[in-house]
PyMOL CGO cylinders between C-alpha atoms (Angstrom):
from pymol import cmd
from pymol.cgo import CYLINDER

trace = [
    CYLINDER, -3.26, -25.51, -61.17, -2.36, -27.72, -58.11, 0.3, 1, 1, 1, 1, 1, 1,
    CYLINDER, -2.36, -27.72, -58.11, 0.82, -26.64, -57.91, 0.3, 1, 1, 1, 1, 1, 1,
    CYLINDER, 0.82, -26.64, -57.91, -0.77, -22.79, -57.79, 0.3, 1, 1, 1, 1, 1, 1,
    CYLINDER, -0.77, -22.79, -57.79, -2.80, -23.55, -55.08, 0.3, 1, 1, 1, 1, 1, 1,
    CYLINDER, -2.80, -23.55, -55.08, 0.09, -25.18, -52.68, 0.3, 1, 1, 1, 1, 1, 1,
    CYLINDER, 0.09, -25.18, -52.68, 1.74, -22.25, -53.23, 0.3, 1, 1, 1, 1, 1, 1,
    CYLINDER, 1.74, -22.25, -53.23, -0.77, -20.08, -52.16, 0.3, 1, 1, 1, 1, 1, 1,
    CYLINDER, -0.77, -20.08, -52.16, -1.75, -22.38, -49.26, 0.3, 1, 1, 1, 1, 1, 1,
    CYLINDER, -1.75, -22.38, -49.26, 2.57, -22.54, -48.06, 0.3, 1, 1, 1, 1, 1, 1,
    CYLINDER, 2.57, -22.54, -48.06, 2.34, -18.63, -48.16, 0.3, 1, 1, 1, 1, 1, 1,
    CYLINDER, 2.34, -18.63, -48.16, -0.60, -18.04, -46.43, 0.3, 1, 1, 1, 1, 1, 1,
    CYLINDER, -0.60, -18.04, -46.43, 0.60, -20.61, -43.70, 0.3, 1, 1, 1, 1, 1, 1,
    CYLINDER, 0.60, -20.61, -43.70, 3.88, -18.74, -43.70, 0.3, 1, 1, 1, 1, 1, 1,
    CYLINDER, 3.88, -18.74, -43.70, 2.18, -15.68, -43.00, 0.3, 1, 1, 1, 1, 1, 1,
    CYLINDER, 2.18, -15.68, -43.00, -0.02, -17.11, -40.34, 0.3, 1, 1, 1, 1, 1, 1,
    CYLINDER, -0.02, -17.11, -40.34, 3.37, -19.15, -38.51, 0.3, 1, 1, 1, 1, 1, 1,
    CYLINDER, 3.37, -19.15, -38.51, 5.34, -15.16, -38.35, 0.3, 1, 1, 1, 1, 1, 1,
    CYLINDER, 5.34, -15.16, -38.35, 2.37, -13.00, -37.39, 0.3, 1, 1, 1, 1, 1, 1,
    CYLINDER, 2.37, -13.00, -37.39, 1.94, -15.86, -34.38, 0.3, 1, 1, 1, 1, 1, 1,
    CYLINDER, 1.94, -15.86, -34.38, 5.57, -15.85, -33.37, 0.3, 1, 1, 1, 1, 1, 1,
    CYLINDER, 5.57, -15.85, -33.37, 5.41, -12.39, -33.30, 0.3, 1, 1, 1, 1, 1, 1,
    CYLINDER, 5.41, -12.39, -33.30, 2.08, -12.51, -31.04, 0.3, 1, 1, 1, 1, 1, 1,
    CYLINDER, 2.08, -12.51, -31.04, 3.79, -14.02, -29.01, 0.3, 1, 1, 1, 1, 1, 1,
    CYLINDER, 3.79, -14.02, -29.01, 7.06, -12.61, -28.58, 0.3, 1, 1, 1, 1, 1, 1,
    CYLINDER, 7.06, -12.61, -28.58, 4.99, -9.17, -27.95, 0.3, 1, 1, 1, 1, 1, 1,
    CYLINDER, 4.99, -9.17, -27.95, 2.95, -10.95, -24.80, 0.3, 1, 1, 1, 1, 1, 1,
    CYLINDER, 2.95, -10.95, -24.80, 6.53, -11.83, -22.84, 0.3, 1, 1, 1, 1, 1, 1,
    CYLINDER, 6.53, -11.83, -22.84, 7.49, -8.32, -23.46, 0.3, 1, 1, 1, 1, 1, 1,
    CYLINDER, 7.49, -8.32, -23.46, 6.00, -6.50, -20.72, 0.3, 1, 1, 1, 1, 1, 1,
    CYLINDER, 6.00, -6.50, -20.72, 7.15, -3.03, -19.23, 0.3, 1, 1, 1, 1, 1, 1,
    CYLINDER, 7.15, -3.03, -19.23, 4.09, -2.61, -16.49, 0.3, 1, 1, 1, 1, 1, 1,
    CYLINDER, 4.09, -2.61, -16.49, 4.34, -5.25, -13.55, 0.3, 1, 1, 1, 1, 1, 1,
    CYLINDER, 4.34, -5.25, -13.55, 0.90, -7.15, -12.61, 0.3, 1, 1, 1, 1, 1, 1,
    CYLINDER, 0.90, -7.15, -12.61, -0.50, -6.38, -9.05, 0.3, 1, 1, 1, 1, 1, 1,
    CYLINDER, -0.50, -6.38, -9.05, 0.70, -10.08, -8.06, 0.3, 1, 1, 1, 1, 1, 1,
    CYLINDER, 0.70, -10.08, -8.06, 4.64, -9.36, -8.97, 0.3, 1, 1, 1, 1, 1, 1,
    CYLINDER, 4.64, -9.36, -8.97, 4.17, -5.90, -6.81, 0.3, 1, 1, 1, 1, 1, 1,
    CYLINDER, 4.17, -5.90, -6.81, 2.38, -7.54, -3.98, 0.3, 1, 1, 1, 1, 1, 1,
    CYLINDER, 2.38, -7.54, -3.98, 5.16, -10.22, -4.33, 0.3, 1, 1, 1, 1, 1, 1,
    CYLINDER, 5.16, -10.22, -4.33, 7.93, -7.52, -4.16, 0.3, 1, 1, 1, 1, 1, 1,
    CYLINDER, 7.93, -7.52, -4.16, 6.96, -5.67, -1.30, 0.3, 1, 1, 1, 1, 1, 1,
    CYLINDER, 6.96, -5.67, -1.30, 5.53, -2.64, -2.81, 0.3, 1, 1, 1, 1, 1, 1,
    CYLINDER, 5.53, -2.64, -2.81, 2.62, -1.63, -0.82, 0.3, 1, 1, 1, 1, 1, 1,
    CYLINDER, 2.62, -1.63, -0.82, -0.25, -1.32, -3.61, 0.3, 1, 1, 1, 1, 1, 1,
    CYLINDER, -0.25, -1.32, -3.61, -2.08, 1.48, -1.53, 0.3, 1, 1, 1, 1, 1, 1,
    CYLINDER, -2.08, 1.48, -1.53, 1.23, 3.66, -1.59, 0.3, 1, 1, 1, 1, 1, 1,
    CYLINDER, 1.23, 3.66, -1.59, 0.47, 7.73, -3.03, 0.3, 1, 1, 1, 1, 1, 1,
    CYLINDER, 0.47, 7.73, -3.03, 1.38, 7.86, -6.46, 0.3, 1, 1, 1, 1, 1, 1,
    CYLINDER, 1.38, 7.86, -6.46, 3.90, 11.02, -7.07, 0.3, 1, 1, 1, 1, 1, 1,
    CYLINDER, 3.90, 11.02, -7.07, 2.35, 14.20, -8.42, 0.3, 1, 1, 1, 1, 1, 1,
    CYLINDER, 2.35, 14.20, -8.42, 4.48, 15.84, -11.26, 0.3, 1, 1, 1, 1, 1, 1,
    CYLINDER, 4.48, 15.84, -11.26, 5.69, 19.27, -9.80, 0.3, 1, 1, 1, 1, 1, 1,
    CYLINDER, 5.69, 19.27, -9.80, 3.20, 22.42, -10.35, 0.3, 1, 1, 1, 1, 1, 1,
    CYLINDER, 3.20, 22.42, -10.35, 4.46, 25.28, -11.37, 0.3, 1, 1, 1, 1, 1, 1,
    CYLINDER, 4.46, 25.28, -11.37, 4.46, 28.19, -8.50, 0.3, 1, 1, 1, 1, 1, 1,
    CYLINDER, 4.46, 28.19, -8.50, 1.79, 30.67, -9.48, 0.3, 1, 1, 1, 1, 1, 1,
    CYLINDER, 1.79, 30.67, -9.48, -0.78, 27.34, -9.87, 0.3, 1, 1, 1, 1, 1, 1,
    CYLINDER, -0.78, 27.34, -9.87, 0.66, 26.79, -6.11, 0.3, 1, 1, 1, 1, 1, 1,
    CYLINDER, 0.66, 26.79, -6.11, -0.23, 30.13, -5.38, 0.3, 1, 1, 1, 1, 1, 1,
    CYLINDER, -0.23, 30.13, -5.38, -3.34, 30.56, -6.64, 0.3, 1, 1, 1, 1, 1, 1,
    CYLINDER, -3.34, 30.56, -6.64, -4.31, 26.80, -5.02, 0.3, 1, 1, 1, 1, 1, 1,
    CYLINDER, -4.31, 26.80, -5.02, -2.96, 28.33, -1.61, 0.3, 1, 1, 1, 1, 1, 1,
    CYLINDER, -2.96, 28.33, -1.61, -4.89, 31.20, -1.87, 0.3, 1, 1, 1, 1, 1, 1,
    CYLINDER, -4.89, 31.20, -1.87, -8.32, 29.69, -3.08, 0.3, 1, 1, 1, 1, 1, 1,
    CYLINDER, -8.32, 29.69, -3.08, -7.91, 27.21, 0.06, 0.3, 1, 1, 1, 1, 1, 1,
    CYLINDER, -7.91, 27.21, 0.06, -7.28, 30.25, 2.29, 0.3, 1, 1, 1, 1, 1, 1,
    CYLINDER, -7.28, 30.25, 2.29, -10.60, 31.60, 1.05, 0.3, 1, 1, 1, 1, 1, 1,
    CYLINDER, -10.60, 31.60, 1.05, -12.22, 28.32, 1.30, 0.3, 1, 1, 1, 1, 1, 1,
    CYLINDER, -12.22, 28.32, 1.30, -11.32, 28.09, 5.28, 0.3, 1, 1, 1, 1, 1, 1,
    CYLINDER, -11.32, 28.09, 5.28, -12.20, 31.53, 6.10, 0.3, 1, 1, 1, 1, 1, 1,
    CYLINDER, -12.20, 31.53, 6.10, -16.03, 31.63, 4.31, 0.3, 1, 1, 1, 1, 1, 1,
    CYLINDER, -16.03, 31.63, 4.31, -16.04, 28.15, 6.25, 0.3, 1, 1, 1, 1, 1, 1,
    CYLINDER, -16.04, 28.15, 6.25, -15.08, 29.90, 9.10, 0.3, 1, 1, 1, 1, 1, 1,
    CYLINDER, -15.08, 29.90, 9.10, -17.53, 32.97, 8.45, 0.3, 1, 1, 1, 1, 1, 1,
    CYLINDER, -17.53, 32.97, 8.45, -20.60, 30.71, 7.86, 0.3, 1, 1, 1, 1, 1, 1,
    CYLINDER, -20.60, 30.71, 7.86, -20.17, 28.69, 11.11, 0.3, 1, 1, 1, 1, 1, 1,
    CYLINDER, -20.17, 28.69, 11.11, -19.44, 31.73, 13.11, 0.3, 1, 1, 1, 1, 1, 1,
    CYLINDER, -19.44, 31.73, 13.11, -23.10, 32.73, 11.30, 0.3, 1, 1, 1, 1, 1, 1,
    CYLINDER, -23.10, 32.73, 11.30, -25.26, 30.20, 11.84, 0.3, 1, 1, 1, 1, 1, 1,
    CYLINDER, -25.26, 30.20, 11.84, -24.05, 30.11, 15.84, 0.3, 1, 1, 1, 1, 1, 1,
    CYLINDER, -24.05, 30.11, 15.84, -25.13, 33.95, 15.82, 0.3, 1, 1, 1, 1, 1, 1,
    CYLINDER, -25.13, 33.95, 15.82, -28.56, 32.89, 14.53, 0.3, 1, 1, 1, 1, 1, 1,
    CYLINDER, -28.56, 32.89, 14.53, -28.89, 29.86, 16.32, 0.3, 1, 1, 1, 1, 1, 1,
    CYLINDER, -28.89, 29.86, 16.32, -27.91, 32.01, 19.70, 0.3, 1, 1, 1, 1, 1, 1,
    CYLINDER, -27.91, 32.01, 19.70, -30.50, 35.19, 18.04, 0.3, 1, 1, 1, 1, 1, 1,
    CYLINDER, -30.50, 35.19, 18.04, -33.26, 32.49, 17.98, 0.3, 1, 1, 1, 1, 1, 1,
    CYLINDER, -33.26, 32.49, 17.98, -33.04, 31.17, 21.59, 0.3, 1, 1, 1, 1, 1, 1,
    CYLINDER, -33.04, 31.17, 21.59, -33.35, 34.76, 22.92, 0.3, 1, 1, 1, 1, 1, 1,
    CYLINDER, -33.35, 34.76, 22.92, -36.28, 35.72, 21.31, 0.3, 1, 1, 1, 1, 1, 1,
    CYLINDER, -36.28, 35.72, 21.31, -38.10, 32.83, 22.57, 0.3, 1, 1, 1, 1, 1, 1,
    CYLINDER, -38.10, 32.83, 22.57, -40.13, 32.41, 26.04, 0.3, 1, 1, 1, 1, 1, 1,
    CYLINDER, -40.13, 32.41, 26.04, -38.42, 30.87, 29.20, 0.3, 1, 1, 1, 1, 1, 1,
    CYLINDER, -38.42, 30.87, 29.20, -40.61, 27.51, 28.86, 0.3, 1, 1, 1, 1, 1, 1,
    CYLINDER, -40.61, 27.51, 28.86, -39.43, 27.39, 24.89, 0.3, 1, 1, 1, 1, 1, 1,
    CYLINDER, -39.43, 27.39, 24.89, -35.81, 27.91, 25.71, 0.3, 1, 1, 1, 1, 1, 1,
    CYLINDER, -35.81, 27.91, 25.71, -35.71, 25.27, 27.98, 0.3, 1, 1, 1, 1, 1, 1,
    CYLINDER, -35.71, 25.27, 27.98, -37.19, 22.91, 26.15, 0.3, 1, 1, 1, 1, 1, 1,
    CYLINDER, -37.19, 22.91, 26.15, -35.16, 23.70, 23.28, 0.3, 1, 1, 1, 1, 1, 1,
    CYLINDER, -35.16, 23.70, 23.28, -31.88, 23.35, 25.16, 0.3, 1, 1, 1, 1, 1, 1,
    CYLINDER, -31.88, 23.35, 25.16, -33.29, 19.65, 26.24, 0.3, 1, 1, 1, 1, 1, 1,
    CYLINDER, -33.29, 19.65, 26.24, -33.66, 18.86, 22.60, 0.3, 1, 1, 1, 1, 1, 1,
    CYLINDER, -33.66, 18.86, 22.60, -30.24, 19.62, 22.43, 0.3, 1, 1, 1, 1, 1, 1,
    CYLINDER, -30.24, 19.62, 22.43, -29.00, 17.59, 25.12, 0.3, 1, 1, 1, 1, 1, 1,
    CYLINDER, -29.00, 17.59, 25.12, -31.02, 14.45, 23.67, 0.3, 1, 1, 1, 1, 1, 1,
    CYLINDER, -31.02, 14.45, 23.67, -29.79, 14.77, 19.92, 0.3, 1, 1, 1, 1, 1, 1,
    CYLINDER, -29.79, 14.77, 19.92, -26.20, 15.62, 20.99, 0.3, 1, 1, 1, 1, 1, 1,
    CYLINDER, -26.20, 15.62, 20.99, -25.99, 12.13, 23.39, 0.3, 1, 1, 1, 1, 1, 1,
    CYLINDER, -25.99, 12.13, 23.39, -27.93, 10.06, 20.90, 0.3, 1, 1, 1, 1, 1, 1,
    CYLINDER, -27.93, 10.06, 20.90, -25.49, 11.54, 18.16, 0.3, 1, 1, 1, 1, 1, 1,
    CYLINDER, -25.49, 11.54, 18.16, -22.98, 10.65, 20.38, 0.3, 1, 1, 1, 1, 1, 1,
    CYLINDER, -22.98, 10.65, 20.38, -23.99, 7.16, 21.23, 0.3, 1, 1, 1, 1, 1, 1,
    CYLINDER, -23.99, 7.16, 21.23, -24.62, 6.14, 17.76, 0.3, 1, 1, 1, 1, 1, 1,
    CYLINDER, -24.62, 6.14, 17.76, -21.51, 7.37, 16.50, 0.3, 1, 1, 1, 1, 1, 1,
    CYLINDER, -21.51, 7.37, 16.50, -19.54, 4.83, 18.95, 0.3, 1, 1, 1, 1, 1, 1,
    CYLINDER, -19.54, 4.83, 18.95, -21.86, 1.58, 18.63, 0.3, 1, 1, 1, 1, 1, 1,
    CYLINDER, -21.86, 1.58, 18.63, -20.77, 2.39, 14.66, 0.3, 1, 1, 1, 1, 1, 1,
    CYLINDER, -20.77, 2.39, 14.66, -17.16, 2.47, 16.12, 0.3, 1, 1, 1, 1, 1, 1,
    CYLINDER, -17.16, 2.47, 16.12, -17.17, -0.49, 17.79, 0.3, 1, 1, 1, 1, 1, 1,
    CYLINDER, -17.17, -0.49, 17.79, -18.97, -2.22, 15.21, 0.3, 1, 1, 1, 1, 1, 1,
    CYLINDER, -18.97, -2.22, 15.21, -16.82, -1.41, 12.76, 0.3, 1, 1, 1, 1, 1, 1,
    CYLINDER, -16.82, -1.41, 12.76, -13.90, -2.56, 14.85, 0.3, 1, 1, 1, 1, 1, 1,
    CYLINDER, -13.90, -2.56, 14.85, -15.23, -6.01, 15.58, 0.3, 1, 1, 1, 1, 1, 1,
    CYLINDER, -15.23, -6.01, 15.58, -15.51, -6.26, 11.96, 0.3, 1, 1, 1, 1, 1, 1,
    CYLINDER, -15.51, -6.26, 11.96, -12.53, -5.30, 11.09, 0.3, 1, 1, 1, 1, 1, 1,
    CYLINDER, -12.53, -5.30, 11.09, -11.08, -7.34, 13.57, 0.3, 1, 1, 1, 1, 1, 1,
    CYLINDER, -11.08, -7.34, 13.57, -13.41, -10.31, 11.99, 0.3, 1, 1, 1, 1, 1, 1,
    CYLINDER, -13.41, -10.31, 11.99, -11.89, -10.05, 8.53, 0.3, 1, 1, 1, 1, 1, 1,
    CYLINDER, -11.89, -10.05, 8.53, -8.23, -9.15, 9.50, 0.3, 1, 1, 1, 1, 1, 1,
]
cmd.load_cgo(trace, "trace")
């Protein structure tokens, strides 16, 4: 009965020494570098991954939906300066004015916000670089 269990207990801890090794051996084999090894070989991390080739009618199509795209962008801008210039006219001479100032004012404080956040962002870039 001793001698049964010793048995069992050797083949168990055979089992458990070979599925280990093997554990092991699998963790050393690695295909995929870490981010450390292609920092540390000069591959730039933030480099544009390849795109597998498209067949030509998808390029086609793509082409022609962003040709559509640019020309209702076009068409809706072109709009909206027709309405914008349909809405000055029929207002009054003191309206239009005062609507052009209103203008002015949002387009320079658009403007000057837009380069304080310029320069603020480059003094912090500047700060963590």
């Amino acid at each position: 009965m001793n001698s049964l269990s010793i048995r069992k207990i050797l083949v168990l801890s055979l089992i458990f020494s070979l599925t280990a090794t093997v554990c092991e051996a699998r963790t050393f084999d690695k295909s995929i570098m870490p981010e450390q090894q292609k920092s540390a070989s000069g591959l730039n991390s933030k480099q544009k991954k390849s795109k597998a080739a498209r067949p030509k009618s998808v390029k086609k199509v793509q082409k022609e939906a962003d040709k559509k795209d640019k020309k209702l962008k076009k068409d809706s801008k072109k709009a909206v300066g027709e309405f914008q210039k349909h809405a000055l006219e029929i207002q009054t001479p003191e309206v239009r004015e005062r609507i052009k100032q209103n203008r002015k004012n949002s387009d320079s404080n658009y403007k000057a916000k837009r380069k304080n956040n310029a320069a603020k962002s480059k003094k912090a870039g500047r700060r963590y670089n």
